[in-house]
N, CA, C and O atoms as a GROMACS GRO file, in nm:
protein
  516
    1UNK      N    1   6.865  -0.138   4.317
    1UNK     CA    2   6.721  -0.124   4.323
    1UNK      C    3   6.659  -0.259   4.297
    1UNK      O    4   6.691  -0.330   4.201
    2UNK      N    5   6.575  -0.289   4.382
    2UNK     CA    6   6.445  -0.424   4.329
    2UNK      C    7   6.343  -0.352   4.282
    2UNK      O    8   6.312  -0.235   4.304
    3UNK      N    9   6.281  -0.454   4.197
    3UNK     CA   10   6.158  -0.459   4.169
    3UNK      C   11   6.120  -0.610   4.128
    3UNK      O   12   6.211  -0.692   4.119
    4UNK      N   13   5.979  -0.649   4.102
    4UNK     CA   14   5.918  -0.736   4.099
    4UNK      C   15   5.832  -0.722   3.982
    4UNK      O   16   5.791  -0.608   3.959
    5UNK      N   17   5.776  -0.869   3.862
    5UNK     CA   18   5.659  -0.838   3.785
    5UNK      C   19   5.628  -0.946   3.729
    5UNK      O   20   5.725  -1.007   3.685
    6UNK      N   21   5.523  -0.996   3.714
    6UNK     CA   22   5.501  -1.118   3.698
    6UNK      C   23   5.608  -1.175   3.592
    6UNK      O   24   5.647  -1.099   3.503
    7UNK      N   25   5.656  -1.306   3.598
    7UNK     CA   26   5.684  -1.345   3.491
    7UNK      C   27   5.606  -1.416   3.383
    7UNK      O   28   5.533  -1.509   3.419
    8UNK      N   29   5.612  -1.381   3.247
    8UNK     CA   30   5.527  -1.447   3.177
    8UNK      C   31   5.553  -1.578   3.104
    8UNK      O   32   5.587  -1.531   2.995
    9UNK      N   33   5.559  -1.677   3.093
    9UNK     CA   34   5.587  -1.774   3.093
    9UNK      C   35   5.654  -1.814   3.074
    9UNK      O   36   5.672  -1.862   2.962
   10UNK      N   37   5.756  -1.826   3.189
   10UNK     CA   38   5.894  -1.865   3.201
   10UNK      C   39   5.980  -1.785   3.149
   10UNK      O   40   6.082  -1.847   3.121
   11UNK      N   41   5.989  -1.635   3.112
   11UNK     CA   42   6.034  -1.572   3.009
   11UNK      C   43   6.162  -1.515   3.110
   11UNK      O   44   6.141  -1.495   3.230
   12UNK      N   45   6.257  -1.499   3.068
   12UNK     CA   46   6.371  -1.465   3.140
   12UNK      C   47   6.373  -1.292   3.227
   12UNK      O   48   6.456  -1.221   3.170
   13UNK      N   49   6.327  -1.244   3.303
   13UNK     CA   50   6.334  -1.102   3.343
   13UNK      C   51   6.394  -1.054   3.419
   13UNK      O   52   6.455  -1.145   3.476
   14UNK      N   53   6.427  -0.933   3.472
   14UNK     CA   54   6.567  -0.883   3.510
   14UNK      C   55   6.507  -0.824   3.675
   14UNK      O   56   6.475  -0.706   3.688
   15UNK      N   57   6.500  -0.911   3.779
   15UNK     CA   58   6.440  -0.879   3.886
   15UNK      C   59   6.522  -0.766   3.976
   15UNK      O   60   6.456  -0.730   4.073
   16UNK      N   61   6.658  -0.701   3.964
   16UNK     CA   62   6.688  -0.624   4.048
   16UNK      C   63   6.817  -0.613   3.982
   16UNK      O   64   6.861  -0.717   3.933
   17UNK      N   65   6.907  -0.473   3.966
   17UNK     CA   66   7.036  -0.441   3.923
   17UNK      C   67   7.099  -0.365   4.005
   17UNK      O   68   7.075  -0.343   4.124
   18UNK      N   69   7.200  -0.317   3.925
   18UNK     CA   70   7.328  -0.259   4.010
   18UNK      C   71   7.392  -0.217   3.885
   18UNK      O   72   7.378  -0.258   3.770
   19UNK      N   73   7.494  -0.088   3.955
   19UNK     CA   74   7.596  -0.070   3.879
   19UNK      C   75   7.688  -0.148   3.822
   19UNK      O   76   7.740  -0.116   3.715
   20UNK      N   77   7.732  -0.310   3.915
   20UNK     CA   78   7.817  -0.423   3.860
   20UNK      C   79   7.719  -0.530   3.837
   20UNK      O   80   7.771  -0.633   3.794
   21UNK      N   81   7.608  -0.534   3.852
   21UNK     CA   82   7.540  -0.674   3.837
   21UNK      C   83   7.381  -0.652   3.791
   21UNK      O   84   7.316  -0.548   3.800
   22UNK      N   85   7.343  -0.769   3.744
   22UNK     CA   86   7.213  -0.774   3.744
   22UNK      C   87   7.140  -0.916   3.798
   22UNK      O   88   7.230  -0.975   3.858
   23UNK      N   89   7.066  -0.965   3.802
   23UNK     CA   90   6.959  -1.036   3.861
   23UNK      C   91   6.880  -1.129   3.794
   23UNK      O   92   6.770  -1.102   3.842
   24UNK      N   93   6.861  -1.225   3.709
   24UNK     CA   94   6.797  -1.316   3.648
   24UNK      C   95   6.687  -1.385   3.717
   24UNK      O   96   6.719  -1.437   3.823
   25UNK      N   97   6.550  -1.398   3.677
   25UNK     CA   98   6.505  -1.499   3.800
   25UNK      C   99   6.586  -1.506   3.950
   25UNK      O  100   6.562  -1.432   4.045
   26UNK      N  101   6.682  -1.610   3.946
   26UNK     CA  102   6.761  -1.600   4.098
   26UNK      C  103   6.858  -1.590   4.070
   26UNK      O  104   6.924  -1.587   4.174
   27UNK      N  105   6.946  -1.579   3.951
   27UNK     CA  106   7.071  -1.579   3.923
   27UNK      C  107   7.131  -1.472   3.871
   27UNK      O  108   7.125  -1.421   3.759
   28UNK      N  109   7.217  -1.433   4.017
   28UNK     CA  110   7.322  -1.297   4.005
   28UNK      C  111   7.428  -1.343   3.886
   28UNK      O  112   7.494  -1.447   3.882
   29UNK      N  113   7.424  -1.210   3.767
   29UNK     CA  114   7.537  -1.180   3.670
   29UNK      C  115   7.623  -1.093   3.715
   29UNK      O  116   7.569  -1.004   3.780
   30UNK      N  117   7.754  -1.084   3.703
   30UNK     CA  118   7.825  -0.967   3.701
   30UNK      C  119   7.933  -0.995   3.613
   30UNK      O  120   8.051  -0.990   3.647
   31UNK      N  121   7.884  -1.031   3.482
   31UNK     CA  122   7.971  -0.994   3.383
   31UNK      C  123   7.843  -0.951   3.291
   31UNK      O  124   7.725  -0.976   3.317
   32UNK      N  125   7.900  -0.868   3.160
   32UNK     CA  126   7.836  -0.832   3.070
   32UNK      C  127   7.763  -0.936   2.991
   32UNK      O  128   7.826  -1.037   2.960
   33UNK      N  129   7.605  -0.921   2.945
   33UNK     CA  130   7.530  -1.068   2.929
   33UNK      C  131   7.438  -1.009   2.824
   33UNK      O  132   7.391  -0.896   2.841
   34UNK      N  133   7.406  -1.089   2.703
   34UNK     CA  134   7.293  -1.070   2.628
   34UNK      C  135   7.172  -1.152   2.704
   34UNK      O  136   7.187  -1.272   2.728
   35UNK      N  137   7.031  -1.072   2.747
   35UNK     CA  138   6.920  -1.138   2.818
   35UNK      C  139   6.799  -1.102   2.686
   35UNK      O  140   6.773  -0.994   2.634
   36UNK      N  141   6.748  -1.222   2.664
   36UNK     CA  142   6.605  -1.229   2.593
   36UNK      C  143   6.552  -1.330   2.646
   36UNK      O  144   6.626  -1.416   2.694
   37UNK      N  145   6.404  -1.346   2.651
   37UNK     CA  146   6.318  -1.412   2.708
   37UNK      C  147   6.367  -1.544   2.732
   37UNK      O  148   6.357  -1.597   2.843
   38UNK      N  149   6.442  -1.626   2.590
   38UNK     CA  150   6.441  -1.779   2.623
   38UNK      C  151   6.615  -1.816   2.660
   38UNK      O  152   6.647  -1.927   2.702
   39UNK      N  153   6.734  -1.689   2.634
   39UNK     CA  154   6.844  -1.693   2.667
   39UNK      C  155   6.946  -1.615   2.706
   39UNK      O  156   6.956  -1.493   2.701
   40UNK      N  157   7.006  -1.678   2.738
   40UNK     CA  158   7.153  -1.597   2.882
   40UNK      C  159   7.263  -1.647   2.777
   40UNK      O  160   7.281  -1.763   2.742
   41UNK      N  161   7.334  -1.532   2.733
   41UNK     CA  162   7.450  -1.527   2.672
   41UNK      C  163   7.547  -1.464   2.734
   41UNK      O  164   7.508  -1.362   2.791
   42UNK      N  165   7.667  -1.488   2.744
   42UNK     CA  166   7.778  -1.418   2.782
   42UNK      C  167   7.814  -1.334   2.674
   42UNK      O  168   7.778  -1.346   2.557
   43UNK      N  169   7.898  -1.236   2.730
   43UNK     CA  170   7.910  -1.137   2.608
   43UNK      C  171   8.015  -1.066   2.668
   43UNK      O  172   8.016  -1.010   2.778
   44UNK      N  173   8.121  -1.078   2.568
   44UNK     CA  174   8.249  -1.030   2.625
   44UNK      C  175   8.294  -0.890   2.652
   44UNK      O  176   8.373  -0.861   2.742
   45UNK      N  177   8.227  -0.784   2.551
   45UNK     CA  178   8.266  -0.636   2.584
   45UNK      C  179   8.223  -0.620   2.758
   45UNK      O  180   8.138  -0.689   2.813
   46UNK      N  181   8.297  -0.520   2.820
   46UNK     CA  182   8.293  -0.416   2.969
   46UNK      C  183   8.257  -0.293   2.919
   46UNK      O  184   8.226  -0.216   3.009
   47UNK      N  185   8.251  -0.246   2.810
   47UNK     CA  186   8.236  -0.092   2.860
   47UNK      C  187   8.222  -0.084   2.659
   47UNK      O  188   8.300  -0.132   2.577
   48UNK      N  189   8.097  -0.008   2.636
   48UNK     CA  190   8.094   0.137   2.492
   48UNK      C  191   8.224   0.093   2.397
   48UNK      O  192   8.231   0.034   2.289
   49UNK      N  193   8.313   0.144   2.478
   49UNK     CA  194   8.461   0.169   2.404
   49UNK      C  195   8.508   0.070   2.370
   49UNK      O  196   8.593   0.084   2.282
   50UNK      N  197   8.490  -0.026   2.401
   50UNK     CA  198   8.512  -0.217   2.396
   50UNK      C  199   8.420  -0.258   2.260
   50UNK      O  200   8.465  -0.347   2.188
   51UNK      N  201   8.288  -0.192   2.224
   51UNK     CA  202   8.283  -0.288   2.141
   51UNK      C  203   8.280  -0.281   2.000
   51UNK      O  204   8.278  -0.165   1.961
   52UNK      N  205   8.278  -0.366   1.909
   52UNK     CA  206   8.315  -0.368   1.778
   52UNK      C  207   8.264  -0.463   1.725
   52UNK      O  208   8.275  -0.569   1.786
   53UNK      N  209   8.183  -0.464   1.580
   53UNK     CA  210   8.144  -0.543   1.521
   53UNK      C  211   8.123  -0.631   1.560
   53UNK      O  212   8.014  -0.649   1.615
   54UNK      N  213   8.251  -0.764   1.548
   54UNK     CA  214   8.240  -0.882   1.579
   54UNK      C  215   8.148  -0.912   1.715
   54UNK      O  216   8.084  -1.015   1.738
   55UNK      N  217   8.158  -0.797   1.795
   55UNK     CA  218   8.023  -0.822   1.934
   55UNK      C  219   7.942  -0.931   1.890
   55UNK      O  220   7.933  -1.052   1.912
   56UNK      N  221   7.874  -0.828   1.805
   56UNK     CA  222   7.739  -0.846   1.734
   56UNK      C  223   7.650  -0.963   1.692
   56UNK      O  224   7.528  -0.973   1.686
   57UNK      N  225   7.756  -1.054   1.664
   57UNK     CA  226   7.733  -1.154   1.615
   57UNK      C  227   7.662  -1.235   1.730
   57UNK      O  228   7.555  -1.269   1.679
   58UNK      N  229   7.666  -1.274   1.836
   58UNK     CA  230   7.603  -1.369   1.914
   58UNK      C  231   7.456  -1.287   1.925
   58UNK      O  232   7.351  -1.352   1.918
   59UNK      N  233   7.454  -1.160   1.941
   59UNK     CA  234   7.348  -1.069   1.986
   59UNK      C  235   7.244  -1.105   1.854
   59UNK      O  236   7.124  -1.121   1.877
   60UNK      N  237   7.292  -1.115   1.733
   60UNK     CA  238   7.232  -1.134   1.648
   60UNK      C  239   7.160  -1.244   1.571
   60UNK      O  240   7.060  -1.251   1.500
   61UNK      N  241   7.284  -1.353   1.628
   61UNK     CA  242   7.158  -1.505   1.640
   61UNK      C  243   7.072  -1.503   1.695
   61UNK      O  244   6.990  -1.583   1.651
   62UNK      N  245   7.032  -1.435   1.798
   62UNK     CA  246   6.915  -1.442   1.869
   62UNK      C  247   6.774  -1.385   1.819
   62UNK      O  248   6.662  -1.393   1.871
   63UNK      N  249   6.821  -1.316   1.684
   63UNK     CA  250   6.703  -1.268   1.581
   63UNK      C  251   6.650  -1.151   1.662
   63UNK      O  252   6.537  -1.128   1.620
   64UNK      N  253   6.683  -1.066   1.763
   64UNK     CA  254   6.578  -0.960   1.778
   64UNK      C  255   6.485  -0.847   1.712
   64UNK      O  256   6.504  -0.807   1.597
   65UNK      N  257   6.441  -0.827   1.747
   65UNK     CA  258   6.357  -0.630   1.655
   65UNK      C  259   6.434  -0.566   1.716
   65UNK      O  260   6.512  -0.492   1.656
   66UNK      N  261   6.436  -0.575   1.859
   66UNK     CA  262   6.485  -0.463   1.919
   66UNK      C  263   6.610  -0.504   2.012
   66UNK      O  264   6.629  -0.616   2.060
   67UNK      N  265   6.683  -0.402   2.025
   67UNK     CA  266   6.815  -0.430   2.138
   67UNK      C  267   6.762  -0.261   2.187
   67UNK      O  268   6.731  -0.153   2.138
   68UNK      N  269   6.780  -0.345   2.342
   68UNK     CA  270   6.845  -0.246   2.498
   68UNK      C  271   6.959  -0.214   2.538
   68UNK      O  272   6.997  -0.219   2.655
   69UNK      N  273   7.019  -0.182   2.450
   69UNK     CA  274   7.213  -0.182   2.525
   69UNK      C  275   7.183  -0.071   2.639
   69UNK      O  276   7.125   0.035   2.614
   70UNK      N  277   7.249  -0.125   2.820
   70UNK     CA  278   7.249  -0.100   2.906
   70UNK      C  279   7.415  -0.028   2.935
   70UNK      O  280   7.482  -0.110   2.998
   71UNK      N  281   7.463   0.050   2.917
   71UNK     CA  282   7.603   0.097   2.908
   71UNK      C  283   7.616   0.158   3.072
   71UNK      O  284   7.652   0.273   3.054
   72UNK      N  285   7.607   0.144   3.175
   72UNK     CA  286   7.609   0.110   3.279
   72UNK      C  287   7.552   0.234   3.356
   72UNK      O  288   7.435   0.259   3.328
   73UNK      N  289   7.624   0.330   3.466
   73UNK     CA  290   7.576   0.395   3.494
   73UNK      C  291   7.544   0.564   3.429
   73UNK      O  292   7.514   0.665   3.493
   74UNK      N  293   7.560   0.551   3.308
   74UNK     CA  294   7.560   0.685   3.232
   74UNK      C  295   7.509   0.650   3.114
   74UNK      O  296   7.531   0.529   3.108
   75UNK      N  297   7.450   0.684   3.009
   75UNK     CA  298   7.436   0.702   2.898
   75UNK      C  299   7.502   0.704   2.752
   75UNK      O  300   7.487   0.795   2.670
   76UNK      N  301   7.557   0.619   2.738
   76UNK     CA  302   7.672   0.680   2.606
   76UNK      C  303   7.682   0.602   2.522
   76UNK      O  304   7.728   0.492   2.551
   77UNK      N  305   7.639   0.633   2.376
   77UNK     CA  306   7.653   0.591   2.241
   77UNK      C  307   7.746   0.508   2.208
   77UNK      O  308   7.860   0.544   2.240
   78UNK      N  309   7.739   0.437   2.169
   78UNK     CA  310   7.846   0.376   2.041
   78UNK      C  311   7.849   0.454   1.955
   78UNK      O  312   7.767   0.545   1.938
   79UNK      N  313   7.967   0.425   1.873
   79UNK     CA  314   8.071   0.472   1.772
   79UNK      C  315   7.901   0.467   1.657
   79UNK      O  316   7.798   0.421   1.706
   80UNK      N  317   7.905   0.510   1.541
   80UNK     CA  318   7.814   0.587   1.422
   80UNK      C  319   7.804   0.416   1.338
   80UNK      O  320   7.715   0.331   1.335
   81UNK      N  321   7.939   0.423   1.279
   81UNK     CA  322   7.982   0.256   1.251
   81UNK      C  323   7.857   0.126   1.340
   81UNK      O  324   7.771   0.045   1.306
   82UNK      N  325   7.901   0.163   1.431
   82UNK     CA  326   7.831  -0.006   1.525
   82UNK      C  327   7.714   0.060   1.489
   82UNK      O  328   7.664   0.004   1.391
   83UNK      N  329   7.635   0.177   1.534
   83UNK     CA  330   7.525   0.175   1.537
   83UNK      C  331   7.416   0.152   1.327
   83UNK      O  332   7.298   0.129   1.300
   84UNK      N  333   7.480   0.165   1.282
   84UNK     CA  334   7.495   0.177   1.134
   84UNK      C  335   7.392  -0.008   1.140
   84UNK      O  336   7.277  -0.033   1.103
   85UNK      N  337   7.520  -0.120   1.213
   85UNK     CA  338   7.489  -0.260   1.180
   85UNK      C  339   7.369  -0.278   1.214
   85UNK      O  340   7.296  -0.359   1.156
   86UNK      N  341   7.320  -0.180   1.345
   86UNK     CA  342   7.156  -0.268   1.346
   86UNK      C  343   7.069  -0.218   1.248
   86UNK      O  344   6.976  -0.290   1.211
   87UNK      N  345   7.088  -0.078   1.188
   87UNK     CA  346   7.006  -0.023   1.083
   87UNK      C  347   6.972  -0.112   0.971
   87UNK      O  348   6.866  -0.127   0.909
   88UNK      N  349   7.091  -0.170   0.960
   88UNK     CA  350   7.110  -0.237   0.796
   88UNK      C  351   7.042  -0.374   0.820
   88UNK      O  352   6.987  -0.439   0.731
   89UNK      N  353   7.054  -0.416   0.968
   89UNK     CA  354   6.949  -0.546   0.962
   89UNK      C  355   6.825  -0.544   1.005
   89UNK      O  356   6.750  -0.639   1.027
   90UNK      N  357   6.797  -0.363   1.022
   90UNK     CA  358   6.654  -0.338   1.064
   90UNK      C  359   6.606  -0.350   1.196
   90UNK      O  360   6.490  -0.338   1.237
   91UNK      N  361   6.728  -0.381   1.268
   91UNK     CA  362   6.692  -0.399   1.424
   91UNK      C  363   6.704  -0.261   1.514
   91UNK      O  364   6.802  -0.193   1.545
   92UNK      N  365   6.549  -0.246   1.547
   92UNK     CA  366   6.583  -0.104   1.735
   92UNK      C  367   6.695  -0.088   1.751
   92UNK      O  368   6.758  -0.185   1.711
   93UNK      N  369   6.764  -0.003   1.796
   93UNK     CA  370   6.866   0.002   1.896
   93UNK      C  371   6.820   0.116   1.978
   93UNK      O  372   6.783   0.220   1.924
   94UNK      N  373   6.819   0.097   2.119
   94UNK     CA  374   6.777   0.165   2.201
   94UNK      C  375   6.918   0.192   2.304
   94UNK      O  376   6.987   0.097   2.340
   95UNK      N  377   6.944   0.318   2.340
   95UNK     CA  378   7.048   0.323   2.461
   95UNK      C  379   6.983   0.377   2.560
   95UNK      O  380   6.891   0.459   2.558
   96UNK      N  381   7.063   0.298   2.690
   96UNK     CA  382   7.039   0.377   2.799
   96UNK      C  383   7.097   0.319   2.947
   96UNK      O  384   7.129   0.201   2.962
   97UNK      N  385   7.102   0.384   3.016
   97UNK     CA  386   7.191   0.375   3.139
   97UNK      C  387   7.072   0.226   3.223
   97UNK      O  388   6.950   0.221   3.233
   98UNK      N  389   7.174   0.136   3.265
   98UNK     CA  390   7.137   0.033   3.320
   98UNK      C  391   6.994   0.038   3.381
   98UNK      O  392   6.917  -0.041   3.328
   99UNK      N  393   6.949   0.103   3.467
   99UNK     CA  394   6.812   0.114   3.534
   99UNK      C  395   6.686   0.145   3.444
   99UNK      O  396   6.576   0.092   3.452
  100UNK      N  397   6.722   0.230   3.369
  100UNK     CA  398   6.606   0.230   3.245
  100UNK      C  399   6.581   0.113   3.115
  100UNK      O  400   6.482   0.096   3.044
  101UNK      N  401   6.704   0.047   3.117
  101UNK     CA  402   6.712  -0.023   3.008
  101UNK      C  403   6.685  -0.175   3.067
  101UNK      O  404   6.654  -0.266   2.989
  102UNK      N  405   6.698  -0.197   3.215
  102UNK     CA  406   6.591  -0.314   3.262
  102UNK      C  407   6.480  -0.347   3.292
  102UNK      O  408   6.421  -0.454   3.308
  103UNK      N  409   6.444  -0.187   3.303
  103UNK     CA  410   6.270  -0.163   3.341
  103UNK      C  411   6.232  -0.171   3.214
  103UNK      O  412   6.126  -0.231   3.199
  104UNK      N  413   6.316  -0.103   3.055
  104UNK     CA  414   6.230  -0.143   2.949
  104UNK      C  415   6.242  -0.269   2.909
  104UNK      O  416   6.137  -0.332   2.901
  105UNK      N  417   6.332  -0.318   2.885
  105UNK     CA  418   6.340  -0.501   2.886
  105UNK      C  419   6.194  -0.541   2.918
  105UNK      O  420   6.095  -0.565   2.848
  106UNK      N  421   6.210  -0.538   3.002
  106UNK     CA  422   6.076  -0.616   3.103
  106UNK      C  423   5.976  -0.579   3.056
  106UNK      O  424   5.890  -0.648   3.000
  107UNK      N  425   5.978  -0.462   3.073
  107UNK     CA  426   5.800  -0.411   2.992
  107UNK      C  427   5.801  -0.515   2.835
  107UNK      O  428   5.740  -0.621   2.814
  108UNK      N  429   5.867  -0.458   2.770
  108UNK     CA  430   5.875  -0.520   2.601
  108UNK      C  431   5.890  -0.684   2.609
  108UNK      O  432   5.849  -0.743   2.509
  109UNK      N  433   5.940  -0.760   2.711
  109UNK     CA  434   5.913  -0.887   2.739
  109UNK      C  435   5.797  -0.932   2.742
  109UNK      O  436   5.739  -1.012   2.669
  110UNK      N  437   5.751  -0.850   2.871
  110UNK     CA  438   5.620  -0.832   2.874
  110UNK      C  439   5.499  -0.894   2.821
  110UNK      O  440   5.426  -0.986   2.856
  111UNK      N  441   5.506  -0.788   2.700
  111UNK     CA  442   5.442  -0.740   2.629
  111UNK      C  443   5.465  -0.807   2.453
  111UNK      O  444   5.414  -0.775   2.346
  112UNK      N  445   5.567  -0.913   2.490
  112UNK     CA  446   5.545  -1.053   2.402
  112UNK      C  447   5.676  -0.990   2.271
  112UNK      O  448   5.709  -1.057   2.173
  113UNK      N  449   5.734  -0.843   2.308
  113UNK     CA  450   5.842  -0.794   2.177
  113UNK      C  451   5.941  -0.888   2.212
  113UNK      O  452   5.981  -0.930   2.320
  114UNK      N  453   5.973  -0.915   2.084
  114UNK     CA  454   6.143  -1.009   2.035
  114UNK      C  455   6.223  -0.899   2.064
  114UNK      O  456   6.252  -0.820   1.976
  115UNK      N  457   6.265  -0.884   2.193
  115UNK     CA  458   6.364  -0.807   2.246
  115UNK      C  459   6.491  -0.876   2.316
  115UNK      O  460   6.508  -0.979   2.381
  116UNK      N  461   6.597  -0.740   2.261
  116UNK     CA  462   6.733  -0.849   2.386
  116UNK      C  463   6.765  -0.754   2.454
  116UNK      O  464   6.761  -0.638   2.415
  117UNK      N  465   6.802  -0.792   2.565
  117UNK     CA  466   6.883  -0.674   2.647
  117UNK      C  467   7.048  -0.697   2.607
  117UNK      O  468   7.092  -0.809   2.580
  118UNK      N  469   7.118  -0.595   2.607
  118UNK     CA  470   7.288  -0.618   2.576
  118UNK      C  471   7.325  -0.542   2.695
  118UNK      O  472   7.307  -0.421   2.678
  119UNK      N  473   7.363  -0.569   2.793
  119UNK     CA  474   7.456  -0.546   2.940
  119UNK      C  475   7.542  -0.541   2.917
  119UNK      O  476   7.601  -0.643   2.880
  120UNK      N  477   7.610  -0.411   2.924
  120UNK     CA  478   7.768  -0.414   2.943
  120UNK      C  479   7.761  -0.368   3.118
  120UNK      O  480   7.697  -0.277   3.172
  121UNK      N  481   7.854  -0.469   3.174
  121UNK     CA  482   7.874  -0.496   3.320
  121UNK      C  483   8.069  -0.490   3.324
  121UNK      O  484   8.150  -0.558   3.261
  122UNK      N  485   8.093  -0.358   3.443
  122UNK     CA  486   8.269  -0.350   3.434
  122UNK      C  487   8.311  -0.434   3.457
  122UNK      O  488   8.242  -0.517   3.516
  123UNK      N  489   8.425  -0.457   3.430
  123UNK     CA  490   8.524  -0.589   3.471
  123UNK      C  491   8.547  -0.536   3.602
  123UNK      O  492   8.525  -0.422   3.641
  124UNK      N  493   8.611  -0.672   3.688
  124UNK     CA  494   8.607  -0.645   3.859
  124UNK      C  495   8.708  -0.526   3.870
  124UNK      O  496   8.669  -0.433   3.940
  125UNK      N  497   8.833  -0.514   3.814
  125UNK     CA  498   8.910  -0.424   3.813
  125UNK      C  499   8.901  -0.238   3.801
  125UNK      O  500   8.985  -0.157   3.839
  126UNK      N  501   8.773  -0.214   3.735
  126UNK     CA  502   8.713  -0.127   3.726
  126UNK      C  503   8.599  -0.108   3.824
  126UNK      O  504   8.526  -0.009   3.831
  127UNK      N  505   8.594  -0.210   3.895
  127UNK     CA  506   8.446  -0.192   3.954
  127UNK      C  507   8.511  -0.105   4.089
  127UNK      O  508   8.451  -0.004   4.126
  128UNK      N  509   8.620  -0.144   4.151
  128UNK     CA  510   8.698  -0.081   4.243
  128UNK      C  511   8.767   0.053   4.241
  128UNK      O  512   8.820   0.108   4.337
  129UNK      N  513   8.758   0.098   4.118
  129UNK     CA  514   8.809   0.202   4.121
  129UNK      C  515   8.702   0.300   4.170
  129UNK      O  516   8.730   0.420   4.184
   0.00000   0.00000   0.00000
């Protein structure tokens, strides 16, 4: 799906996705990526079941309120544990299947929130199946 929305000053937004990829300004991702307004992180988990604590840590220099974890084309929680870490540092955690969780990005970009998006994008090996 595309879509389009202004960008607000210079702020990083997620112009069009996919089940394996997403869209930066002009630059196609298709690996899993932390996106907030001023940075593009790589981020090693593929999939929910992949991640663990130590994730966290890059997601978390970035100081957000809120995280978007995008878990790809379905909906599905993390483990009680992971979700526990953003409580304790007071940060959102929001889930939701890739298409909703780039349209909210954007809005909350927007709209000036210290937000990150967390993309988990399959590894190529999975993408074929």
């Amino acid at each position: 799906m595309k879509f389009t929305q202004q960008r607000p000053e210079g702020a990083n937004l997620i112009r069009r996705y996919g089940a394996d990829h997403i869209v930066v300004g002009e630059r196609e991702i298709r690996e899993s990526t932390l996106v907030s307004a001023t940075a593009l992180v790589a981020w090693a988990p593929r999939a929910v079941d992949e991640l663990a604590v130590e994730h966290f840590a890059a997601l978390f220099d970035l100081a957000p309120e809120l995280v978007v974890l995008a878990t790809g084309a379905v909906q599905k929680f993390p483990r009680a544990a992971l979700r526990a870490e953003f409580a304790m540092r007071k940060i959102g955690l929001e889930v939701m299947e890739i298409g909703a969780a780039c349209r909210t990005y954007n809005v909350l970009v927007g709209e000036g929130r210290k937000v990150v998006a967390a993309i988990l994008l399959p590894s190529p090996e999975k993408r074929s199946e």
